[in-house]
Structures are given as C-alpha cells and as structure tokens.
N, C-alpha and C positions, 0 to 999 in steps of 0.2 A: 742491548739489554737495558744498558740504563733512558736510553729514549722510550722506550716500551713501558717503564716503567712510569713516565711522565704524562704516560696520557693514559692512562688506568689508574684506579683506585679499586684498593682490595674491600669486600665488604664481608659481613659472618654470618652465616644463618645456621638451626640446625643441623643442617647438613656438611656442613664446613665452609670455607673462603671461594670465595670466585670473585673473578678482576672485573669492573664496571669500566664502560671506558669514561675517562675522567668528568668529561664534558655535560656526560649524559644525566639528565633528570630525574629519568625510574632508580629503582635499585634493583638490589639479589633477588628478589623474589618472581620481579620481571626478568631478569635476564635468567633467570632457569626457564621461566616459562615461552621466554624463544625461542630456549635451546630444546625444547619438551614436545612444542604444539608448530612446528613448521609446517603447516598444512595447505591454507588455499591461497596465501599470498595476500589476504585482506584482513585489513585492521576493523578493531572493533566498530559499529557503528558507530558514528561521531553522534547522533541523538543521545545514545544513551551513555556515551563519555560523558555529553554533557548533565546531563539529567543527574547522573554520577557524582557529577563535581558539585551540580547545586544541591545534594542531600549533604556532603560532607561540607556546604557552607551552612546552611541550618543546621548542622549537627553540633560546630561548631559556635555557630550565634546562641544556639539553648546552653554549649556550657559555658556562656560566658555570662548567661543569667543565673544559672547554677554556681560558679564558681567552681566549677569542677578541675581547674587547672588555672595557671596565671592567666589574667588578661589579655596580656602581651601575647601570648601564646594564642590565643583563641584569633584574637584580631591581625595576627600575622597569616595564620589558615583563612580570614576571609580573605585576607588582600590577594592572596595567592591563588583560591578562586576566581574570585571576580579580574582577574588576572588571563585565567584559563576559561572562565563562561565567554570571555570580551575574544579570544580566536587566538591566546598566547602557548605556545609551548606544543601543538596541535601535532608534530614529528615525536613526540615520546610518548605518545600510548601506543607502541610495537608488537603488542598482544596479538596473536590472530584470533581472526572469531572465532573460530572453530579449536574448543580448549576445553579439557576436562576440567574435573573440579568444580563445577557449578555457579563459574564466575570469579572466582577466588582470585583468579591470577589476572581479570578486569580490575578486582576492588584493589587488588595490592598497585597492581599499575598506577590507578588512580589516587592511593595512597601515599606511593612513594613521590611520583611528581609535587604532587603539593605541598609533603612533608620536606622536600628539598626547593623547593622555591621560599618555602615560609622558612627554614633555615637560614637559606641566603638574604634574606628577608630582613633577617634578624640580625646577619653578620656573620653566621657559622657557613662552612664549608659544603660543597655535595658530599652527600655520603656520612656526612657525622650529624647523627642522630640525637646530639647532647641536648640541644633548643627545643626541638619540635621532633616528636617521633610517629612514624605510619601509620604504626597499632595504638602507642598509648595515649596518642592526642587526636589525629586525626581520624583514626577508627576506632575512637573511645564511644564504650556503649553501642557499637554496634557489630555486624554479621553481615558477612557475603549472601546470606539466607534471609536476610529480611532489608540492606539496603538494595543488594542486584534485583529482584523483584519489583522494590518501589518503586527505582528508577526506570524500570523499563515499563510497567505500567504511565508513569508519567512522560515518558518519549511517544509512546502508544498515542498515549491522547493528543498532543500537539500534533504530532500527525494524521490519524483519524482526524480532527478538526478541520484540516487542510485539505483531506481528501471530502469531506462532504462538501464543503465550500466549492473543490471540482466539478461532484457530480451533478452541482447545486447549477452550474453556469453548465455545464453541457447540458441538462434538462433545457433547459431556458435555450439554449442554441437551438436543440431536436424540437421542441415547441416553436420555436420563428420558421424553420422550416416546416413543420405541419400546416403553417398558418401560408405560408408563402403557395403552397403548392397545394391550396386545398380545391381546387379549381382544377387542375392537372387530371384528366383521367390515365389509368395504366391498366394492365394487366395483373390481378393476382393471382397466385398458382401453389398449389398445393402439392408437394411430394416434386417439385421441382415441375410438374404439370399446369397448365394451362386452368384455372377454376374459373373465378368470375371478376369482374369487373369492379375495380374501385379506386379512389382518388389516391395519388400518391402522397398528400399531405397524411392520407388516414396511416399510412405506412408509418412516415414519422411520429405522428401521435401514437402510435403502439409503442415505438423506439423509447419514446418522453417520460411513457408510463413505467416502465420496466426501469427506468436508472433513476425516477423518481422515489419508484422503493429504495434500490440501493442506496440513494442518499439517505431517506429517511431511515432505513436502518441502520447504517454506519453513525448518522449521529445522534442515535437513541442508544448505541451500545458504551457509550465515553460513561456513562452514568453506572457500568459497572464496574470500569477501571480507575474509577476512582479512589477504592479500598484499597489504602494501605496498609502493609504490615510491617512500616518502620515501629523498631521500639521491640518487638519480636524477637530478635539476637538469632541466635542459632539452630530454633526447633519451632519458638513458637511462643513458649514458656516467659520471656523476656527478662532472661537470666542477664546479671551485668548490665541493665538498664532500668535506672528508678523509672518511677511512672511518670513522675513531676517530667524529667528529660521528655519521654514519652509525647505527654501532652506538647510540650514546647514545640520539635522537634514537627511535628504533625501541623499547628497554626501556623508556622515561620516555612511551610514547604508549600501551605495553600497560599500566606501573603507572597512570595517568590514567583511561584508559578501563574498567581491569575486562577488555577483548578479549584475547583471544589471536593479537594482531596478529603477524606473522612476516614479517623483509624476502625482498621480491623476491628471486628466485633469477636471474632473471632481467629487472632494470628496465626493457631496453628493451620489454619485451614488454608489462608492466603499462601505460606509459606510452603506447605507442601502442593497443593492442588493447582494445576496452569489450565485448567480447564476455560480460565475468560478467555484466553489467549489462544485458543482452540476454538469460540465463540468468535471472537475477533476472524482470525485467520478463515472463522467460517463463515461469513460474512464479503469480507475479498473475494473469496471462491464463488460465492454466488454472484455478485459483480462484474467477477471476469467473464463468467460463464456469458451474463448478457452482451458485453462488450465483443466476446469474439463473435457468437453470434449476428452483431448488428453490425460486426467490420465486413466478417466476410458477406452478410446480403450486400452491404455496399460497393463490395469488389466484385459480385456476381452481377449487379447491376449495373455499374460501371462498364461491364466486361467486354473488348470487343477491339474499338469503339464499333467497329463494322462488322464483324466477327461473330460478337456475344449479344447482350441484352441493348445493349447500348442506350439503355433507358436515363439515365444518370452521369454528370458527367464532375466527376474530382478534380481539385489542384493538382496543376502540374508543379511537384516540388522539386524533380530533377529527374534527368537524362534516364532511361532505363535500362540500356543496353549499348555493351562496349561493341557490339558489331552491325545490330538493327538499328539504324536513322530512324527518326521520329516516334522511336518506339518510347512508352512512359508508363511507368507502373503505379498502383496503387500503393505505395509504400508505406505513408501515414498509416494506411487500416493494415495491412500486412505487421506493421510494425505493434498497433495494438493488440493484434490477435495472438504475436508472438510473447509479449508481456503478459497476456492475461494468463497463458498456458503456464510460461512461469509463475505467476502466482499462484494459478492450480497446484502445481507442483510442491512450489514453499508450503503450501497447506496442508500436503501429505507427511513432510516433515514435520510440519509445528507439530499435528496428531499424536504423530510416532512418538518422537518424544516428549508430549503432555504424559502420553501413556506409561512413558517408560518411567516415573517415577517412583520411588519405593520408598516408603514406611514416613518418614518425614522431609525427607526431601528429593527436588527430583535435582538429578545432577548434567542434568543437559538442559538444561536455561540458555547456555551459548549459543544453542544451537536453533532453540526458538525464540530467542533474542536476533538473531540473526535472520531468519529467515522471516519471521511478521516484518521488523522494520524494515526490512528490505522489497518484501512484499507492498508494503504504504507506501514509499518514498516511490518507487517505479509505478506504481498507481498509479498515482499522483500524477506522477509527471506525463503518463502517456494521455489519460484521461484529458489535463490542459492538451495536449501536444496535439489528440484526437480532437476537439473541440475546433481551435487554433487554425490548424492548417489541411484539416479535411472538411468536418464538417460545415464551418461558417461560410467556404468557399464550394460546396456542391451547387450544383445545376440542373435542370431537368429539361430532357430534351423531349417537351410536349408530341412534336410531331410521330416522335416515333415510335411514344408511349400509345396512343390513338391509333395507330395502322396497329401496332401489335394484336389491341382491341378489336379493330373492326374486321380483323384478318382472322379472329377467333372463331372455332364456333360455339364459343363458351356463351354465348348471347343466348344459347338457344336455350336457356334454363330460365330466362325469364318467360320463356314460352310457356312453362309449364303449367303452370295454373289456369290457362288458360285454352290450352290443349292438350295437355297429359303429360305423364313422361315418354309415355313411347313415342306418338307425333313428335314431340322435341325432340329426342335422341333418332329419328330417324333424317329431322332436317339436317341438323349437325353432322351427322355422316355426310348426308349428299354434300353439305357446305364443303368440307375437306376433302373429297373424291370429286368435285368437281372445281375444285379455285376459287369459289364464291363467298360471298358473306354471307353471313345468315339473315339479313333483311332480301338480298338477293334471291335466294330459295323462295321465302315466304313472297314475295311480290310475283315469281312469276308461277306459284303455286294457285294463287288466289285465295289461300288459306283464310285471310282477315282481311278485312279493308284497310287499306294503307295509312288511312291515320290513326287506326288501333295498332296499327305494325309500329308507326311513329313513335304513340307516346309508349308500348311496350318497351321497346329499343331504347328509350331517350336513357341517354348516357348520364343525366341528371336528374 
C-alpha cells in the first residue's frame, strides 16, 4: 500500500479525488478522460497538439504584455512550450481522438502538461497547482470553442501547404512523362473497348491536367482557413477575454506561424460552423477520386506483363507472391488507390459531423479533427510515395503499344470521311473476321490508291 502510494498523487476536481500516477505530466481531467474515451487506441494528432501548444504560447506572450498575471508565470508557460513545440514530453498527450466534449479533454490535456512542466519550471511539484494553474494561467481568457478550432485550422494549413507542394511535383513528374512518350503511339479505348489511336504521352498530359486542378485548388482553399476565432471564448460572444488580449493573441499567432491568420469578423460563426473543414475535406475527395482513377489505369496498363495490356511497364519494388516466382505487383498504385478510398471515406465523416452541430457549438470537432488531418498527412505521403517510386520510374513498351494499334480495326474511322461510315465499318468487320489490318483490307480492296491509304493511316 504504502509503495502505491509513492508512485501516485491524489488530485481534486469537481467530481472528487482520483490518483495520477506520480510521474505523470497531465492531471484529473486527463486521466478521467482515459478512463471515459478508450476507443481507437490512437492519440490525438500530433499537428494539432502542437498547433495547441503554440496558441497557449501566444496566449501567454499577450499576458504578459497585459500583465494579466506575474511575469514569471507567463514566461515559465513559454519555456515549457517551446519545450513541447521543440518534441519534449510527446508520451503525455494519452487522450484518444475519438472523445466527446468538443475537445475539451484535448485542451485540458494540453493544459495540464504545460501547467505541470511550468510548475516544475518554477520549483513546485506535479500536481500542485499553487505557481502556474491549467485554467487560471494557461487557459486564461480562453475556451475549448475557440482555441480547439484555431488550432486545427492552423494544423490544416501547414498541411494543405505540404500537400499542394506534392501535387505540385507529381504534376511536373506526369508532365516529363507526357513529354517523354509524346512520340509513342497506343491504343485508346473507351468503355474498356478498343476506340482510336493516340500518343501515350497525350495520356499523361490528361493525367497532368487533372492533379493540376487539385493542386491549384487545395492551395487556393489556405485563404479560407485562415479565420480565426481565437479571443471568442465559449460561444462567440468573447466573454472573459478583453479585446486588447484579442488583438495580441491574433498578431503573436501569425508572427509564430509564418500564416496569414486574420481574426474572425465574425466569432460566432467560426465557432459554431465547420463547414471550411467540409470544403477542405471536399477537396481531398476530389483528389483522391483523380488519384485512384490514374492508379488503377496504370495497373490496367501495366497489366499482364503477357497476359493483359502490357503496354506500360512499373517499378519492381518487391516480390509479389509467397508461392508464384517472378510474379510482381503493382503495389505503389494499389497502395494509392487504397489511401485515396480512405480519404473518400474520412470525408464522409468530416460531413456527418460538420452536420451534426447544434445551436452554437458543434461537439464532434474530434472527430473531424481527426479525420481531415489524417486525411492530409496520408495524402501527402502517398502522393510523394506515388510520384517517388511509380511514377518517375514507368516505362513504355513502344513495340507493343503499335501492334496493339495496327492489330485494331479502330484505324478504320479515319476512313470515314473519306468513304462513309458504312464502307468503314464494313472494312473493320472484314479486318477482325479475317486477322488482317485495316491497311490490309483497303490494299487488296483497291478501294484508294496506296498512298492515300498511306497518308490516311499515317500514325502521325
């Protein structure tokens, strides 16, 4: 008992006493909230921990131009940030994402660690609250309803940044490829059918086009996450927060971040409505949608090598089968198309509940807090990881793209103009009911003179 005792500390809240283990950083309010929300087994995004901690450092730096509390006290809460921005104490935000409350039991987490580093800081103990306190120093003048907002719009943006920067160099990847293979004829086909003839570079410049939107629009959309509605408090209203802090607290978060952050024109709005974040998340969806798109034609082209299209040929990045030798799979784009589906998915959440918010606040923030930044961050990284080790490394197997071609009797449409559609479509029959090409047909047809067959036919 008494060794039990030595490694615990009792702490109070209104609810009553519960034991902290002694060592530990958070307080009571974390440790109900692990005993409350054991749900997926995953900690809060580290983006927006940190984003977290850099608000409760500016929140800080303004009172200590306010003099809203001692000195000492204000500049013990940065040291203990910039403590925690720098990769310290990273094992005590134990919160899982998935947590009622609207964040609440994030911002206490985040409170209590800093309010217990900046005590020790100071010389007082974990857990005694006498120096530096959660609420009344570190979450002075502010709300779980207008700092968990800010912060996640500010995590938002660093990552949006990162991911257009992505899309930015895949674009540029899928254009060197259009440029490489603009000479390459192939086969195009429509409804998985056989249509007409054209350069497999034009392929990739389609590809170019389509993730050039998504980049331009992911980094045209930062410009609306940039409204904060720190200084807001609890509804909107910015009750318990002077305007002077206000202002401070808004300059000292854009000098921190590098952002072009701008207060709310309107708090209540920011603080009840997640609809950016539903524009954001809508946004990824449209992205992924190209992305699986452009994996799987790559795997269909790919497909074979002998077997399928075999027009295309991908990075071998590893073995593809514990019992077929030599077998290798598309994996890189497999692996894309499976990220982009999850992002679909995170987007149906974020939706849900943007939606599900009532009257002035919506109380599932965790939930699309958790699901956009986790949506970004796997972005991100499949986007480089697609770039990387599929794209820059594709091939084009010229030869086989050409017989595909010449073995069509899709040729026979450039007949048309020139002898109708029926004459075309009856050569193209004979072509495929007898093995032949479609210059074959017409030459011993005598249809056209063979140098009108020529330049008709000419592949260029």
């Amino acid at each position: 008992m008494e060794e039990s005792r030595n490694h615990s500390r009792s702490e109070q809240d209104a609810l009553g006493a519960k034991d902290i283990p002694a060592a530990a950083y958070y307080g009571i309010h974390t440790a109900r909230a692990m005993d409350n929300f054991p749900v997926s087994g995953r900690a809060v995004n580290a983006h927006l921990i940190h984003s977290l901690v850099m608000v409760k450092k500016a929140a800080a730096l303004a009172h200590l131009k306010l003099n809203t509390y001692p000195a000492e006290i204000a500049q013990s809460i940065v040291q203990a940030c910039d403590e925690l921005l720098a990769g310290g104490y990273r094992g005590q935000f134990t919160v899982d994402a998935l947590q009622g409350g609207a964040g609440t039991s994030t911002n206490m987490n985040v409170n209590e660690v800093i309010a217990n580093r900046a005590n020790e800081l100071m010389g007082g103990a974990l857990g005694a609250y006498s120096r530096v306190h959660p609420l009344d120093h570190v979450n002075c003048c502010q709300s779980t309803n207008d700092v968990y907002p800010t912060a996640l719009r500010m995590a938002a943006i660093g990552l949006v940044r990162q991911l257009s920067q992505a899309f930015a160099s895949l674009q540029e990847a899928l254009q060197e490829k259009e440029e490489e293979f603009a000479n390459v004829l192939k086969l195009g086909r429509t409804e998985l059918m056989d249509a007409l003839p054209m350069t497999a570079g034009q392929g990739f410049g389609a590809y170019a086009k389509a993730i050039a939107r998504d980049r331009w629009r992911i980094y045209k959309v930062e410009e609306r996450l940039r409204e904060v509605n720190i200084g807001a408090t609890a509804i909107g209203t910015g009750l318990n927060a002077p305007p002077k802090y206000t202002f401070y607290i808004t300059d000292l978060l854009q000098d921190l971040t590098g952002y072009g952050l701008a207060r709310s024109e309107y708090p209540m709005d920011s603080t009840q409505n997640m609809d950016i974040f539903v524009e954001v998340s809508g946004l990824l969806k449209a992205a992924s949608v190209n992305l699986l798109k452009i994996s799987s034609d790559l795997r269909l082209l790919a497909s074979g090598p002998t077997g399928g299209f075999g027009e295309l040929g991908l990075p071998a990045v590893q073995v593809g089968s514990s019992i077929m030798p030599g077998k290798i799979n598309p994996v890189i784009a497999e692996m894309t198309g499976l990220v982009a589906m999850r992002v679909i998915a995170n987007d149906t959440a974020v939706t849900m509940a943007a939606a599900a918010g009532q009257l002035e606040l919506n109380a599932f923030m965790p939930l699309i807090a958790d699901a956009l930044l986790e949506s970004l961050e796997i972005l991100t990284n499949v986007v480089r990881l697609f770039e990387d080790r599929c794209v820059r490394g594709i091939v084009i197997h010229a030869d086989r793209c050409r017989e595909w071609v010449e073995t069509s009797a899709v040729l026979a449409t450039a007949l048309v103009s020139h002898i109708g559609y029926e004459k075309s479509a009856a050569i193209a029959k004979q072509a495929k009911l007898e093995g032949k090409t479609v210059r074959q047909v017409l030459l011993e047809a005598q249809i056209l003179p063979e140098a009108q067959i020529d330049k008709i036919l000419s592949l260029y």
